[in-house]
N, C-alpha and C positions, 0 to 999 in steps of 0.2 A: 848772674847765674839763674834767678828764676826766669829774666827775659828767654832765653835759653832754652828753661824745662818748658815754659808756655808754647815760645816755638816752635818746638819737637813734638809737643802736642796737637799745635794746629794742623803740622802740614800729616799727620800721621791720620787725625779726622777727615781731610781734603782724599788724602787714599784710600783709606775706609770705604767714604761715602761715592767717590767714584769708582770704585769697585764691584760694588754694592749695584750701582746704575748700568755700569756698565753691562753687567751679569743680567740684572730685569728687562733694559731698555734696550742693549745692545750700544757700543760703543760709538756708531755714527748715531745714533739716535739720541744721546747725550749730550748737550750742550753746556758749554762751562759753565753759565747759568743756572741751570741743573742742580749743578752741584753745590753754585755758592749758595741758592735759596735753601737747601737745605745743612750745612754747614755754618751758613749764617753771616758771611763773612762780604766785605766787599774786594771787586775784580782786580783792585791795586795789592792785595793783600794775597789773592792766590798766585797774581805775577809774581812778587815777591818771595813764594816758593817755587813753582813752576811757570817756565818759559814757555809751556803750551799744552795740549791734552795731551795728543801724543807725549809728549814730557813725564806724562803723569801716566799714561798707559806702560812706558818704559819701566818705571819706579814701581809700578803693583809687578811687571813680569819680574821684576830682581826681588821681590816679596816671593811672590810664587817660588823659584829656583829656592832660596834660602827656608821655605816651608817644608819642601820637600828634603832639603839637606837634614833640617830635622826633624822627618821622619823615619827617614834611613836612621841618624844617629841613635833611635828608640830603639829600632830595631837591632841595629848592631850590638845593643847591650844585652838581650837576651837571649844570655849563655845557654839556654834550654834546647836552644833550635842550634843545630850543625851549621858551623861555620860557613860551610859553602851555600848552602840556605837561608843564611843569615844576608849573606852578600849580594844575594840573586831578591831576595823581598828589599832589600834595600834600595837595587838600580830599580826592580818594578815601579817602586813607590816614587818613582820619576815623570813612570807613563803616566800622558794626556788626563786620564781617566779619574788617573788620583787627584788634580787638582782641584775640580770641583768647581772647573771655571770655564766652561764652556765657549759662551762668549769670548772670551777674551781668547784660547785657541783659538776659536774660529778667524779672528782678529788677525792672529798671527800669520796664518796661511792665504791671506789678500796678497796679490802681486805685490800692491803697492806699498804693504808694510814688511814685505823679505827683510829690511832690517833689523825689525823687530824680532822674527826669526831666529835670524844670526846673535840677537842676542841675548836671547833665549838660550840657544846651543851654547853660546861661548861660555854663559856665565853657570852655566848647569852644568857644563862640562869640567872647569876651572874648582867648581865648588865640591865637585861630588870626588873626585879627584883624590882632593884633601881629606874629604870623610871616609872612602875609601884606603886610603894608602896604607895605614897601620892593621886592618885585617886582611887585605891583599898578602901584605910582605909574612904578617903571622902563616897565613896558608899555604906560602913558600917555606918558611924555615920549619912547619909543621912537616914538608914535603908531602902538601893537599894537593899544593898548586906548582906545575913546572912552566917556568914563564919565563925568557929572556929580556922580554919588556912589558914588566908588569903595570902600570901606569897608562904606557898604550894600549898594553891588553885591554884593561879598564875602559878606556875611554870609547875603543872599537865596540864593547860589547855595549855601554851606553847609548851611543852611536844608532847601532843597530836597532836597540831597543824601542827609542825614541821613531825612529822610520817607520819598521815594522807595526807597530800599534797603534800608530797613528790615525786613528781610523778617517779623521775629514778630510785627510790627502788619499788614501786607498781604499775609502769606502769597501773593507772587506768585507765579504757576507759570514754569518753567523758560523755558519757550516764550515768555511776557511780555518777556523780561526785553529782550533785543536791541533790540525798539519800545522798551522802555522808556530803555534807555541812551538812544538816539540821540535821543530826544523830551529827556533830559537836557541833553544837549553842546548842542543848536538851542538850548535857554532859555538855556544859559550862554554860548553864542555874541553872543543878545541880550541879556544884559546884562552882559555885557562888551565891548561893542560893536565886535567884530571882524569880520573879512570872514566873509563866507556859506563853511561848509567850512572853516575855519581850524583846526577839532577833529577833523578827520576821521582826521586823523596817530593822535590821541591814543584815538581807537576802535579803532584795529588794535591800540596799545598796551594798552588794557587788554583786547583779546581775548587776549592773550599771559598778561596779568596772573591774568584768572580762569581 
């Protein structure tokens, strides 16, 4: 059992402190060495968790996705804020911006790591899904929300979210961005089939936010 808890400890240091590098140094600029000199550990023993960097750049993006699940989940607890702004600062807190991980986006959007991508989306979509689904269907049976497929709906407006804001793929200018919100919250309006303006609250709210 303690082999175990020590375990769970090293390879959690080994993501830390690649994370950490990766963030300073940038991810091709890291080398696994890197990490064991400061970790402390020898290269038999980071194989032993990880089959390679990339390996280990994979495991900090399903940290990342799972950070974000529980920001949303913070968020969705406080009953203060209207449920439909409740839900709309929750999917935000998915965009790029909130991670706080630059690098490692930027990492993402190399041709040559599209898979890493893809699992990014899959796993942020699967997970937020789930944190989502219990105040989705309240905002139905509240009749907030009229949705034939609420879970897709979900996912579309995530979807959307994550494209739209991404700013190192669309390099939007400063000046875009306001059309762009509000062109956001109108599509999320429509499919989440709320009254016309029912987001409008949640735009002053994230003019605060940014």
């Amino acid at each position: 059992m303690k082999a175990i808890k020590e375990g769970e400890v090293r390879k959690r240091e080994i993501l830390v402190t690649a994370r950490e590098l990766f963030i300073k140094k940038g991810y091709e600029q890291t080398s696994i060495n890197d990490i064991l000199k400061i970790v402390d550990i020898a290269k038999g023993t980071f194989y032993y968790y990880f089959a390679s960097k990339e390996e280990v750049l994979e495991a900090i993006i399903l940290d990342i996705v799972e950070e974000g699940a529980r920001r949303a989940q913070m968020i969705l607890k406080d009953k203060s804020i209207p449920l439909v702004n409740r839900i709309m600062m929750a999917i935000m807190a998915q965009a790029p911006e909130f991670e706080g991980s630059n690098e490692i986006a930027e990492e993402l959007h190399k041709v040559e790591n599209a898979k890493l991508e893809q699992l990014y989306l899959k796993a942020m979509l699967k997970r937020m899904t789930q944190v989502l689904q219990e105040p989705v269907l309240e905002g139905i049976e509240r009749d907030v929300f009229h949705m034939d497929y609420p879970m897709e709906g979900i996912e579309s407006i995530l979807l959307l979210g994550h494209m739209m804001f991404d700013c190192d793929v669309f390099q939007w200018k400063t000046e875009d961005f306001p059309r762009k919100i509000k062109a956001f919250l109108c599509n999320a309006e429509r499919i989440m089939g709320t009254s016309v303006g029912e987001l409008d609250e949640f735009l002053q709210m994230f003019g605060q936010l940014s």
